[in-house]
N, C-alpha and C positions, 0 to 999 in steps of 0.2 A: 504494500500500500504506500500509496505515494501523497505526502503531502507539501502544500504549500506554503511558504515562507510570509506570510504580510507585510514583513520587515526585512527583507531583501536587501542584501548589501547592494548602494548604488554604486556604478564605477566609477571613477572618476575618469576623465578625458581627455586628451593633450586639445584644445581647439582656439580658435578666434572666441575673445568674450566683446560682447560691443559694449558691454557698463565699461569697463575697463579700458578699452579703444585698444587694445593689444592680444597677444596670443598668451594663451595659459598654457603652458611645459609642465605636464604632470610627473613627478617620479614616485616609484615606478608608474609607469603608464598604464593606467585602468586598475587602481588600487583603490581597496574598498574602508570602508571602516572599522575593517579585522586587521588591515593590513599596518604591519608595523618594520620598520627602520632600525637594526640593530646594528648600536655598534658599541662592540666588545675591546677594546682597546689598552683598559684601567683608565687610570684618573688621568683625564686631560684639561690644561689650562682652555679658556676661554678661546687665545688667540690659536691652539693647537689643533680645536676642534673648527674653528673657523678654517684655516690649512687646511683641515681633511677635507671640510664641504666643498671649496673650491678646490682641490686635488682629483674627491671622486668623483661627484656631481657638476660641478664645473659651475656653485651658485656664487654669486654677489649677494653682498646683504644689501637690503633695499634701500636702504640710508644710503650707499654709496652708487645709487640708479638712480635718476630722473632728481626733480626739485622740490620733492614734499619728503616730510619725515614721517617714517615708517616704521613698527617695533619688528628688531629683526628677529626675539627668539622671545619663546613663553616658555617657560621652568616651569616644569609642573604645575601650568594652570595660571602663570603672574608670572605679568609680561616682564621683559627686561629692554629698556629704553639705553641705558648707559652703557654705549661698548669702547667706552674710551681705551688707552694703555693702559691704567690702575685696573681695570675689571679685566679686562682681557689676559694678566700676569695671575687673576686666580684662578683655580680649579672650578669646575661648573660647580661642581655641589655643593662648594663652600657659598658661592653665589647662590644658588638655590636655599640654602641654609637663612644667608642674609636679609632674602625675600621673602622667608619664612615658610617656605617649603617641608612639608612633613615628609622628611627621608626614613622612612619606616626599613625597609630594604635597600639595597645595592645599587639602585638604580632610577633613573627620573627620567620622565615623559618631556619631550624637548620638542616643539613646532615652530618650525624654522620658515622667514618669508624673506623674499627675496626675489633675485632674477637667474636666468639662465639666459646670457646674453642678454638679446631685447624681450627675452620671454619674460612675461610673470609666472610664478611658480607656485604649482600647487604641489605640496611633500606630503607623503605621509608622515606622521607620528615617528618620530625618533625616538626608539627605547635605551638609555644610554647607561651603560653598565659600568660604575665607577671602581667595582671592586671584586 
């Protein structure tokens, strides 16, 4: 017997958005809201994990695209505005911490915005495993 879902994970879609006036860069491409971002590495500073995004994915933070200010990362759930050189020299989780993030576990839920070249970027959920 076969049943139906109600709540169907929607995909998400690399496409033209016209609110936006530009193209939306999905990664991975047609991820849903199961789908989650790991990265296993230990404890990375701020500017290290910045490194990876532009090394694997190839993102810019948004702050540093077009002329309006953008939050480039959410820490479990609260946003982070400040990526100066002072924040960027800590460890995420100690920043999480700051923010007042409940690190119960190893690990913290990190949404990352941004561009892919001239794209905007839709990411999934980065699950980021500090220990």
């Amino acid at each position: 017997m076969q049943f139906l879902d109600p709540f169907a994970a929607k995909k998400n879609k690399s496409k033209y958005d016209e609110e936006m006036g530009c193209d939306l860069k999905c990664i991975p491409e047609e991820w849903t809201s199961h789908t989650k971002i790991v990265v296993d590495k230990g404890s990375l500073t701020l500017k290290a994990f910045i490194d990876f995004l532009e090394a694997e994915y190839n993102i810019t933070r948004a702050e540093d695209n077009m002329d309006f200010v953008a939050t480039p990362f959410v820490l479990g759930g609260k946003p982070l505005m400040d990526v100066g050189e002072e924040k960027q020299a800590m460890k995420l989780e100690d920043i999480a911490r700051e923010l007042g993030c409940n690190l119960q576990e190893n690990n913290l839920k990190i949404t990352v915005m941004g561009y892919v070249g001239d794209d905007y970027l839709s990411m999934a959920p980065i699950k980021y495993i500090f220990a």
